[in-house]
C-alpha positions in Angstrom: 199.9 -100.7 -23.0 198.4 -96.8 -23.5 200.0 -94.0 -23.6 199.5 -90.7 -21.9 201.2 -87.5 -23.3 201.4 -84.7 -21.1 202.6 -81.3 -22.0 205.4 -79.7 -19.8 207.5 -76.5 -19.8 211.1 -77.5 -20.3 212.3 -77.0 -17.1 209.4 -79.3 -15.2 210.7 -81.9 -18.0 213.9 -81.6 -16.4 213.4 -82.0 -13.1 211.8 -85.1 -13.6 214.5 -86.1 -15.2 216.6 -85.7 -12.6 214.1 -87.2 -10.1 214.7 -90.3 -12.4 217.7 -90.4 -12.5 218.1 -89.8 -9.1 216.1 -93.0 -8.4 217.8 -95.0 -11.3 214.8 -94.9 -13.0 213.6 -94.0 -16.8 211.0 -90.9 -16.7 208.7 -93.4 -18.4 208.7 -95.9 -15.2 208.5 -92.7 -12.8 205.6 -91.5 -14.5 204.0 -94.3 -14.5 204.4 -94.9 -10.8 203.3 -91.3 -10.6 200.1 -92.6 -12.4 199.4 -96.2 -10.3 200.1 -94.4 -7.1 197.3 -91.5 -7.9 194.8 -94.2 -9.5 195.3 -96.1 -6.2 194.5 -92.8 -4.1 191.5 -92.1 -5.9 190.4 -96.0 -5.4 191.0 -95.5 -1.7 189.4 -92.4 -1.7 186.3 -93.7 -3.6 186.4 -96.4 -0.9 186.2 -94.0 2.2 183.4 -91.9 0.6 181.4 -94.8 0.3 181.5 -96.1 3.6 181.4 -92.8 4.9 177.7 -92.3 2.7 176.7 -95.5 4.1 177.3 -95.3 7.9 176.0 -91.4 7.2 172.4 -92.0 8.9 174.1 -94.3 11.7 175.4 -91.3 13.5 173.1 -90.6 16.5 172.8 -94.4 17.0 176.7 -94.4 16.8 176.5 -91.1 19.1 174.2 -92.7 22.0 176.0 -96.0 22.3 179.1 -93.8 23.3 177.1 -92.4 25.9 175.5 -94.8 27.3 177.2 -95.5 30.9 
């Protein structure tokens, strides 16, 4: 497993501790569902700007079959 150290004021530190706590949680498991959640955004986001580059020059075809009658 890897480590990621992130430096926060002391009073960020402990709000995520209470989040934590809040959620019965150590800040070491929030934090790293912080971290899977964002890396799975980005994917997604990756994913979107793909598609979007690839269907990018199928626009007026796209455009015209909507107005055909």
């Amino acid at each position: 497993m890897n480590a990621i150290v992130i430096p926060v004021s002391s009073e960020t530190a402990e709000k995520v501790a209470r989040i934590a706590d809040e959620r019965g949680v150590t800040v070491e498991a929030l934090m790293s569902d912080v971290a899977i959640h964002m890396a799975k955004q980005f994917e997604t986001y990756e994913l979107y700007r793909e598609q979007a580059e690839r269907g990018r020059h199928e626009v007026d075809q796209a455009l015209g079959l909507l107005k055909r009658p």
